[in-house]
C-alpha positions as CSV (number, residue, x, y, z in Angstrom):
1,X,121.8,86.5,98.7
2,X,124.3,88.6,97.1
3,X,124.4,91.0,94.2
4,X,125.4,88.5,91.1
5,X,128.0,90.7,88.9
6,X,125.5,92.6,86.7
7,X,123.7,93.8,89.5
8,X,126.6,94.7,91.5
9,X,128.2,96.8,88.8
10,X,124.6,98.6,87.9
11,X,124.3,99.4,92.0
12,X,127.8,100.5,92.1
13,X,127.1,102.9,89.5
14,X,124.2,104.5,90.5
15,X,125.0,104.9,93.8
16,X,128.4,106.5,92.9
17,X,126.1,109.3,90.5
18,X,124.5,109.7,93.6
19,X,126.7,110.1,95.9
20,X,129.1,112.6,93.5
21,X,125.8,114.5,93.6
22,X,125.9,115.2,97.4
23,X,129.5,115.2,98.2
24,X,131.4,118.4,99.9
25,X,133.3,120.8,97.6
26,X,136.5,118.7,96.2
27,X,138.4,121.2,98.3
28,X,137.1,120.0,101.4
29,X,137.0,116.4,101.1
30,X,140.0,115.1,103.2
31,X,138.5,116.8,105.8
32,X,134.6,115.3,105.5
33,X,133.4,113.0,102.2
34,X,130.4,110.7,102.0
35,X,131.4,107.1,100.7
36,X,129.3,103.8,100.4
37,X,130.2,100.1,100.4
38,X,128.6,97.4,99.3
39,X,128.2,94.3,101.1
40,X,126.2,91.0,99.9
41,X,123.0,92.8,99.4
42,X,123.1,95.8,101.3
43,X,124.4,99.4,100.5
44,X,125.9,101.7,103.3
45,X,126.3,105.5,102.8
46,X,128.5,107.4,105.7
47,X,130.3,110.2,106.6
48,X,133.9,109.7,105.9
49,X,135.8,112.4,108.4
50,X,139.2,112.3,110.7
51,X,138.9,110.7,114.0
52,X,138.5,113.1,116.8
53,X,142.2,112.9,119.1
54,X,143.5,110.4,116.8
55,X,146.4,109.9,114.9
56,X,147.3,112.2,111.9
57,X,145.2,110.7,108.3
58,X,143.5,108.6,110.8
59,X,139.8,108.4,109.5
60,X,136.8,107.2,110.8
61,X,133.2,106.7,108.8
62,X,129.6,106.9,110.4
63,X,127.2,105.1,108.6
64,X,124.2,107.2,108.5
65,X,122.0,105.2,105.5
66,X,121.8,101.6,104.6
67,X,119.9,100.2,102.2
68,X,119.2,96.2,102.0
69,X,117.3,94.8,98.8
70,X,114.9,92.5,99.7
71,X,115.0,89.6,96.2
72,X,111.9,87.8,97.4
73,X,110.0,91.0,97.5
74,X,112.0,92.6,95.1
75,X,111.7,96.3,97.3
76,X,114.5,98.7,98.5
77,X,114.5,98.7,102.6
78,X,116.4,101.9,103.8
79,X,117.4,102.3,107.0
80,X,118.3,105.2,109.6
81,X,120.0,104.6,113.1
82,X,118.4,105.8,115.8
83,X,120.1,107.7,118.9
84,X,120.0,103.9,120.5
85,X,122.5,103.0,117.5
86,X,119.8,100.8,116.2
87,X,118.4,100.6,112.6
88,X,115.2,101.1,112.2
89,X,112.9,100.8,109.0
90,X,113.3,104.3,106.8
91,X,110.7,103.4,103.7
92,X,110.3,100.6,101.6
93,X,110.8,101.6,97.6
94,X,110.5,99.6,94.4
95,X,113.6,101.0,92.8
96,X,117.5,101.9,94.9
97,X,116.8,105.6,92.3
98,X,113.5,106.4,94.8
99,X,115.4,104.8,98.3
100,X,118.4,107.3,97.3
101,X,116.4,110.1,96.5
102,X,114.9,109.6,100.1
103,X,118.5,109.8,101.5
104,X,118.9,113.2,99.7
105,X,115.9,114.9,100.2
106,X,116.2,113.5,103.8
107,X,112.7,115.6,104.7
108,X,113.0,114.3,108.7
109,X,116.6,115.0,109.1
110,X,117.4,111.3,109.7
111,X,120.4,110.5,107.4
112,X,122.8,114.0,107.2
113,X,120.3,116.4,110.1
C-alpha cells in the first residue's frame, strides 16, 4: 500500500535532509549526484552520473539503497544489491531516520564502497 499524502510528504522530506547531507560538492554534481525516488512504499537512493559512451547530458542512475516500509509490521526493510544484481535484506529498523543513518554510515561498504 502506498504512502497516503502525509506520509509521502514527511518521507520526502527527510530523505531530501538526508540526502543534501551526503551529496558531492555543488560544483561537481552534473558530473556525479545521489538522488531518490519514491515509489508506492518503497524509497530508492542511487548514483545519478553520465552514461559511459553515451550521448552528451545523457545520464544514467544506479540504485545502490532501497528501502520498503513494511505497514503491517510497521519496520523500515533496507536493501543492498548484491554482485548477482539481486536485493538482499540490509537491516530491519523501526524508524526511515535509523535505515538512513545505516545507508550513511554504510560500515560494510554495501551502499557507496
Amino acid at each position: 500500500m502506498a504512502f497516503n499524502d502525509l506520509e509521502y510528504h514527511a518521507v520526502q522530506k527527510e530523505v531530501a535532509a538526508f540526502l543534501e547531507s551526503i551529496r558531492p560538492a555543488p560544483h561537481i554534481r552534473k558530473e556525479i549526484d545521489i538522488v531518490f525516488t519514491i515509489n508506492d512504499q518503497t524509497i530508492e537512493i542511487g548514483e545519478k552520473r553520465p552514461v559511459w559512451r553515451g550521448e552528451p547530458g545523457e545520464m544514467s542512475v544506479l540504485t545502490s539503497a532501497k528501502i520498503t516500509y513494511v505497514r503491517s509490521e510497521k519496520i523500515w526493510n533496507l536493501y543492498w544489491m548484491r554482485g548477482t544484481l539481486k536485493w538482499e535484506l540490509y537491516s530491519a529498523e523501526r524508524t526511515l531516520a535509523v535505515a538512513l543513518n545505516q545507508v550513511r554510515d554504510d560500515i560494510h561498504g554495501c551502499f557507496f564502497g
